[in-house]
C-alpha positions as CSV (number, residue, x, y, z in Angstrom):
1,X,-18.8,177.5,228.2
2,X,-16.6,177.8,225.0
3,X,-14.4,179.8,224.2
4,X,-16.5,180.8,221.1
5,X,-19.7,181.1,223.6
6,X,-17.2,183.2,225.3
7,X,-16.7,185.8,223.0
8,X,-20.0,185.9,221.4
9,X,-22.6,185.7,224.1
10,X,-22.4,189.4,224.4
11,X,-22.9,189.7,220.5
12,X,-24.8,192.8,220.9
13,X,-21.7,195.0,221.0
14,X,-21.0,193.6,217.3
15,X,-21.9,196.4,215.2
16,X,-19.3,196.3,212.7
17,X,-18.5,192.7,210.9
18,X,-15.4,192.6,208.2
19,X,-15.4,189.1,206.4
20,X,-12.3,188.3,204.6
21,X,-13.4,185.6,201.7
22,X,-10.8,183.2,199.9
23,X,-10.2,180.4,198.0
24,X,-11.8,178.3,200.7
25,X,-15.2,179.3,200.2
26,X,-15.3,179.0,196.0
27,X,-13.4,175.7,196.6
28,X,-16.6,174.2,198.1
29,X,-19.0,175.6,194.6
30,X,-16.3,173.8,192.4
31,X,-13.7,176.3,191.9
32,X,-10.1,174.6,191.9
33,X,-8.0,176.5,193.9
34,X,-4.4,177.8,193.7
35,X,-3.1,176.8,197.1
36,X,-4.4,173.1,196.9
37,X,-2.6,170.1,196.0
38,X,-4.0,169.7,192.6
39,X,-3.0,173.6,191.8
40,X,-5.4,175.7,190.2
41,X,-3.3,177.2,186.9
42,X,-4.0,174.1,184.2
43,X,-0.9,172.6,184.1
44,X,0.6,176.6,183.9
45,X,3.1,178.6,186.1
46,X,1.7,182.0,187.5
47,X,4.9,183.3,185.4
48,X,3.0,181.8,182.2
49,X,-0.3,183.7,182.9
50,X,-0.9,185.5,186.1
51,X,1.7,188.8,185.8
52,X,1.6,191.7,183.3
53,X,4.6,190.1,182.0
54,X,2.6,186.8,180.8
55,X,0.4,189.1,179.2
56,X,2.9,191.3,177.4
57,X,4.6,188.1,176.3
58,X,1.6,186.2,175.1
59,X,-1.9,187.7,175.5
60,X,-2.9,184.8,173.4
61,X,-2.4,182.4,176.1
62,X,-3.2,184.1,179.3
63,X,-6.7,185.1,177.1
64,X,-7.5,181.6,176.7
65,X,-6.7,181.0,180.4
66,X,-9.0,183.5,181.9
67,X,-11.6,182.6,178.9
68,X,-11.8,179.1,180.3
69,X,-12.1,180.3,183.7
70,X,-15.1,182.2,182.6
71,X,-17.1,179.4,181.2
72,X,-16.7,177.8,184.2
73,X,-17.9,180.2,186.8
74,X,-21.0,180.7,184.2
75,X,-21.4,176.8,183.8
76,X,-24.5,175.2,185.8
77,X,-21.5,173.2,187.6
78,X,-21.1,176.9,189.9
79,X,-22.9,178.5,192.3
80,X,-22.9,179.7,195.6
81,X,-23.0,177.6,198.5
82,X,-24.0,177.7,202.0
83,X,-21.6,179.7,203.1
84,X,-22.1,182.8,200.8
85,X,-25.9,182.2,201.7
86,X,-25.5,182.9,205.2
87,X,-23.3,186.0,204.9
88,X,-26.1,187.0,202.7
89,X,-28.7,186.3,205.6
90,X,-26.7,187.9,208.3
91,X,-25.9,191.3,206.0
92,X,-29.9,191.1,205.3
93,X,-30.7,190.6,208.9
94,X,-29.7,195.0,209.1
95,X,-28.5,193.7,212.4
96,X,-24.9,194.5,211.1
97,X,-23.0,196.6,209.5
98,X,-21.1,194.1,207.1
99,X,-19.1,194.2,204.7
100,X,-17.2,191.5,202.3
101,X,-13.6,191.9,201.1
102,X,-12.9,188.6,199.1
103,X,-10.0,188.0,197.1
104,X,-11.8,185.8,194.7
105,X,-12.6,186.8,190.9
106,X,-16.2,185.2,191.2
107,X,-19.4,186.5,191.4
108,X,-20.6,184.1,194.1
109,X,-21.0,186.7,196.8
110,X,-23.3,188.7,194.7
111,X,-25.1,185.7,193.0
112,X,-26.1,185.2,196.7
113,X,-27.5,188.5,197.0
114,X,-24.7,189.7,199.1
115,X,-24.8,194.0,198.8
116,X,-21.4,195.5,200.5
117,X,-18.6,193.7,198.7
118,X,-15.0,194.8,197.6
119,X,-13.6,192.4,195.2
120,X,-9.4,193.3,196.2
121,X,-8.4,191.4,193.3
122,X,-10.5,192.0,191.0
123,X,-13.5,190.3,189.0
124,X,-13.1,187.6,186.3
125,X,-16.9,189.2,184.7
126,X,-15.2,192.7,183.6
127,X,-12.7,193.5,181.5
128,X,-10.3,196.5,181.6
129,X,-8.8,198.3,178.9
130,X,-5.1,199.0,179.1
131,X,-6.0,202.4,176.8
132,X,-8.8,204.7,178.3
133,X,-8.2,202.2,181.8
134,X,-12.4,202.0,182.0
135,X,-13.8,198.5,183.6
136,X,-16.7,197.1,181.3
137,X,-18.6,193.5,182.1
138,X,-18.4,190.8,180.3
139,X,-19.9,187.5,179.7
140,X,-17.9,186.5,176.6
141,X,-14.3,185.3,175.5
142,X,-11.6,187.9,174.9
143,X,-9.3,187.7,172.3
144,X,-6.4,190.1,171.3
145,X,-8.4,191.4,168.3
146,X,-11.2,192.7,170.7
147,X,-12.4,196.2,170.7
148,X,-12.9,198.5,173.8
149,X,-17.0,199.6,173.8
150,X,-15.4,202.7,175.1
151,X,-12.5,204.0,173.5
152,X,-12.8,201.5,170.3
153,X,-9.6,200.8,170.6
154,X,-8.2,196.8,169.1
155,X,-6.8,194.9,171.3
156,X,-6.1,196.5,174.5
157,X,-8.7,194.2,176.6
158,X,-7.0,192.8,179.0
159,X,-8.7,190.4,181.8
160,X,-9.8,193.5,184.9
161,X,-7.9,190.9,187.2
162,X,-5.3,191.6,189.8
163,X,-1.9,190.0,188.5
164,X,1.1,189.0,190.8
165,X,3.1,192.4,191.1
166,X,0.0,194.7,190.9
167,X,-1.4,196.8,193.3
168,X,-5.0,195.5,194.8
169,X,-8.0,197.6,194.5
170,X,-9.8,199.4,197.0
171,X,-6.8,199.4,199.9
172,X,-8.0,202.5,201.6
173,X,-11.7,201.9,201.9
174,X,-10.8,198.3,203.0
175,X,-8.7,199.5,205.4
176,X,-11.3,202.1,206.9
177,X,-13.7,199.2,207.3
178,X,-10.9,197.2,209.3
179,X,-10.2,200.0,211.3
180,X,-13.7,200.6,212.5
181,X,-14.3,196.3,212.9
182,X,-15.7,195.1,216.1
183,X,-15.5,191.4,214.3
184,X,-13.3,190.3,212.3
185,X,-14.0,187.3,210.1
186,X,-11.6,185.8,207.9
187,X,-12.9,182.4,205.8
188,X,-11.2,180.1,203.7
189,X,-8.1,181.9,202.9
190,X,-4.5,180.5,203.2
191,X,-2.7,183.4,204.8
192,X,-0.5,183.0,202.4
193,X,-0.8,186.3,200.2
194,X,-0.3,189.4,201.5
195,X,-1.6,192.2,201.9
196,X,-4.5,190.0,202.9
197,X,-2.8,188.3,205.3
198,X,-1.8,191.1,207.0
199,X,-5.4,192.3,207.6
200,X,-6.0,190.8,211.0
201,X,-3.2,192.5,212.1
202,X,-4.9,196.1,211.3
203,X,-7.9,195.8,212.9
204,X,-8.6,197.0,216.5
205,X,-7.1,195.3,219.8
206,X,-10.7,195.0,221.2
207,X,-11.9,193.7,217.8
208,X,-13.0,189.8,218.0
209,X,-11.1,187.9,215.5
210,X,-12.4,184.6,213.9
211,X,-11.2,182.2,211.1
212,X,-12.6,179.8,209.6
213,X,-10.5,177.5,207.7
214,X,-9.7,173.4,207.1
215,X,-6.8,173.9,208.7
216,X,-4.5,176.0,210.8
217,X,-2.5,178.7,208.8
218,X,0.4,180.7,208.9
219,X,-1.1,183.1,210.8
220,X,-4.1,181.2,213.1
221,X,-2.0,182.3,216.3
222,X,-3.5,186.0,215.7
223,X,-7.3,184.9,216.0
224,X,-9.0,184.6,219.4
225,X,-10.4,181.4,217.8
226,X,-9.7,179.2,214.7
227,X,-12.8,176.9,213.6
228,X,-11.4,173.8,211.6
229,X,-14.2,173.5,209.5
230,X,-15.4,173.7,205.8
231,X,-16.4,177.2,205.1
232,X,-20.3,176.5,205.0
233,X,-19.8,174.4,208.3
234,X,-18.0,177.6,210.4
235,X,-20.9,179.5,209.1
236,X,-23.6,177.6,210.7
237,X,-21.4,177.7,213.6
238,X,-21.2,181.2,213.7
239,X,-24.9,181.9,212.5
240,X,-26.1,180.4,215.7
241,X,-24.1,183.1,217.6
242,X,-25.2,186.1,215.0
243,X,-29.0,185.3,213.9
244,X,-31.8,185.2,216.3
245,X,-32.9,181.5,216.5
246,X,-36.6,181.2,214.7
C-alpha cells in the first residue's frame, strides 16, 4: 500500500475538497507562465506593468500588455485541459463539496464547466473602473480613452486584475472554506506568492493535504504527499481515489 492509497482509501470522510489552482495548470493549455525559465512578462519587469504604479506611470503600456494577454486566452490556441476537466467531473459528481481558489486570470476553470470558483487575483475577462469601482466583462482591448458603461466616465478602465502590492479578493470566504477543508489540494502553483502559499498552513490538522506539482516547492514538506507530475497527470491520479470507477 501507498502512501497515497493510505490516505485515500477511507475517502468517504472527504466531504469538503479546497483546490488551490496556479500557473501549473494554464501552463499545460499554453499560457506562459511567470515563474518559468522563459518568464511570462514579454520582455517586461513586473515594475513596468504589473503594480498600480506601472499603471499610474503609463497606462498605455500596461493596456497593451493585458490587451495581448486577452487575445490569447480567447485565441483557438487556449483551452482547458485535462486537468480542469476532471475537477469539473469530480465537483459534478455532488459527491463533494468543492470549491476552486486559483490564482490565475483565465477563464479555464469555468470554460470547463467548473461552478464554485474564487478567482484571488482577479480575472483578465472584466474590467474595473477606478471611478464608481464596478467590475464589468469584457472581451475587447482597453485603451486610456475608454469609457465606463457605468459611470461614463473616460479613462478610468483599468485591467480588474490583482497587481503586486494589492490586496487579493475574497480572503475571508477563502479562508472559511480552508477552515472547514477535509482535503486540501493545491495544483501547479510555485509556493512562491503569498498569501497563497500560506494556505496549507490554515487548513485543519486532520485535513489531508496533497500537491501536485513538476517539482518539489518551497513548501512540499507541509503536504502529507507531493505527486511530481504534470497537472492533468496528478489528476488522473487522484481521480482514481475520488470517482467511482465505471
Amino acid at each position: 500500500m501507498t502512501i497515497l492509497d493510505d490516505l485515500l482509501q477511507n475517502n468517504k470522510s472527504i466531504k469538503n475538497i479546497v483546490i488551490l489552482s496556479g500557473a501549473g495548470i494554464s501552463a499545460e493549455s499554453g499560457i506562459r507562465t511567470f515563474r518559468d525559465s522563459n518568464g511570462l512578462w514579454e520582455d517586461h519587469s513586473i515594475e513596468e506593468v504589473a503594480t498600480p504604479e506601472a499603471f499610474q506611470k503609463n497606462p498605455k503600456l500596461v493596456h497593451n500588455f493585458y490587451n495581448q494577454r486577452r487575445k490569447q486566452l480567447l485565441s483557438s490556441e487556449v483551452d482547458f485541459n485535462k486537468a480542469h476537466q476532471i475537477i469539473t467531473e469530480i465537483e459534478d459528481s455532488n459527491l463533494y463539496n468543492i470549491v476552486v481558489i486559483t490564482q490565475n486570470v483565465d477563464d479555464l476553470h469555468e470554460r470547463s464547466g467548473t461552478k464554485n470558483v474564487i478567482h484571488m487575483h482577479g480575472e483578465l475577462l472584466k474590467t474595473k473602473c477606478t471611478s464608481c469601482n464596478i467590475s464589468s466583462p469584457i472581451d475587447s482591448d482597453l485603451d486610456t480613452q475608454s469609457i465606463c458603461s457605468h459611470c461614463d466616465e473616460k479613462g478610468t478602465l483599468r485591467p480588474d486584475i490583482v497587481w503586486f502590492g494589492e490586496m487579493p479578493y475574497q480572503l475571508n470566504e477563502i479562508e472559511t472554506y480552508l477552515n472547514s477543508a477535509d482535503l486540501f489540494l493545491s495544483i501547479g502553483t510555485s509556493g512562491q506568492v503569498y498569501p497563497a502559499a500560506m494556505f496549507v498552513s490554515t487548513t485543519p490538522s486532520e485535513c489531508i493535504k496533497l500537491e501536485i506539482n513538476i517539482e518539489k516547492t518551497n513548501i512540499s514538506n507541509q503536504f502529507d504527499y507531493s505527486i511530481q507530475e504534470s497537472s492533468s497527470k496528478g489528476m488522473e491520479i487522484l481521480k482514481n481515489y475520488l470517482l467511482p470507477q465505471k
